[in-house]
DOBA-657013 format. One record per residue (C-alpha): residue number from 0; x, y, z. Coordinates in pm, whole numbers. Layout:
BEGIN
   resi        x        y        z
    NUM        X        Y        Z
...
This chain:
BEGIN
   resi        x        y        z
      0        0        0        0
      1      191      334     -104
      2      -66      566       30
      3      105      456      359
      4      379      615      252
      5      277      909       99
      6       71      939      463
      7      440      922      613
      8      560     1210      385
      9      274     1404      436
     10      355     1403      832
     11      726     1458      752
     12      597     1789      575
     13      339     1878      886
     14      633     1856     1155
     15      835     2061      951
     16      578     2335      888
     17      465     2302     1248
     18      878     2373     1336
     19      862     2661     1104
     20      552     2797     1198
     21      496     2727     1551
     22      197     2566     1538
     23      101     2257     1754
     24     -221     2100     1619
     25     -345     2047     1277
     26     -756     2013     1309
     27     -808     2004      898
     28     -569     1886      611
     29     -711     1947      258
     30     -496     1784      -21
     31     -595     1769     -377
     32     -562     1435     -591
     33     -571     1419     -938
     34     -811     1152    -1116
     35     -466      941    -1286
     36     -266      966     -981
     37     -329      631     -873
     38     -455      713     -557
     39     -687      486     -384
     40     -895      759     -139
     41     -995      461      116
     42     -657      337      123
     43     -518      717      140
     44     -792      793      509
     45     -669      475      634
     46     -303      515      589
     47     -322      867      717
     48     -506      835     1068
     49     -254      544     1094
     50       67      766     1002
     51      -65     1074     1207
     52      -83      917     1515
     53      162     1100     1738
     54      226     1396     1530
     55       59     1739     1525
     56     -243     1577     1328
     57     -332     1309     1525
     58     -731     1353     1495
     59     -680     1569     1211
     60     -977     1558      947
     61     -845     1488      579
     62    -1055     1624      316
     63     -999     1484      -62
     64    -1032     1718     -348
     65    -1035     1558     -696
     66     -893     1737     -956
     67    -1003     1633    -1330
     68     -776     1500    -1593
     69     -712     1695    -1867
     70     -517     1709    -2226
     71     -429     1911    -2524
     72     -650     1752    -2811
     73     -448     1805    -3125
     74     -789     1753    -3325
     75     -891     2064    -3204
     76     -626     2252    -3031
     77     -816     2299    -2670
     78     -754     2155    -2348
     79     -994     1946    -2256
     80    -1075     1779    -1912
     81    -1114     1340    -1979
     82    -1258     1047    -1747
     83     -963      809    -1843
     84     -616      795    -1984
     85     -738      664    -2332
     86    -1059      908    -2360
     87    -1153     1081    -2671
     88    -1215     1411    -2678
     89    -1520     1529    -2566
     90    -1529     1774    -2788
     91    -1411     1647    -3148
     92    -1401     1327    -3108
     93    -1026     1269    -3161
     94     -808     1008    -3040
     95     -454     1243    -3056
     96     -473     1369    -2684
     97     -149     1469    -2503
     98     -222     1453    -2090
     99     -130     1748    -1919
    100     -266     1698    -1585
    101     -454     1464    -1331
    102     -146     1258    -1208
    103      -93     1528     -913
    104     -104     1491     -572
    105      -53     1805     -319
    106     -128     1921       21
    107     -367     2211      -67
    108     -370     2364      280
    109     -429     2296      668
    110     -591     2448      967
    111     -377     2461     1267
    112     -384     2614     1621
């Protein structure tokens, strides 16, 4: 399970902000997934109660956003959000899509004391 992981860097990223900033308790972390990132969300709550136990956002509430995928469509030169890898385009129907987004994963923000 990598989300286990990424729950571990997450945390590594809270205690430093939390040195930086002087803050001692995260109560909300907000960080935005895109749709290809190949992040299961379940997985991702699990891992990160687990991982945060101990740290500054032990009882902290994760919120998920999803952020769409999207690609240049060289059928019609506009960028274009898509459900999967392979889509079309929604648009013009082409098949000669270049991804330029939805594999991201970020902390968006948090909401300490």
């Amino acid at each position: 399970m990598h989300e286990l992981s990424l729950c571990e860097g997450i945390r590594s990223i809270i205690a430093e902000q939390a040195r930086v900033h002087g803050f001692t308790c995260v109560t909300v972390l907000r960080v935005e997934i895109g749709r290809f990132a190949g992040v299961e969300k379940a997985a991702l709550a699990f891992a990160f109660d687990e991982a945060m136990r101990g740290s500054e956002a032990e009882g902290a509430r994760l919120e998920v956003i999803d952020l769409p995928g999207h690609a240049l469509c060289y059928g019609c030169d506009r960028l274009v959000d898509i459900e999967e890898r392979f889509s079309v385009c929604p648009l013009c129907g082409s098949a000669k899509l270049m991804p330029q987004g939805g594999d991201e994963m970020r902390i968006k923000d948090m909401e300490v004391i």
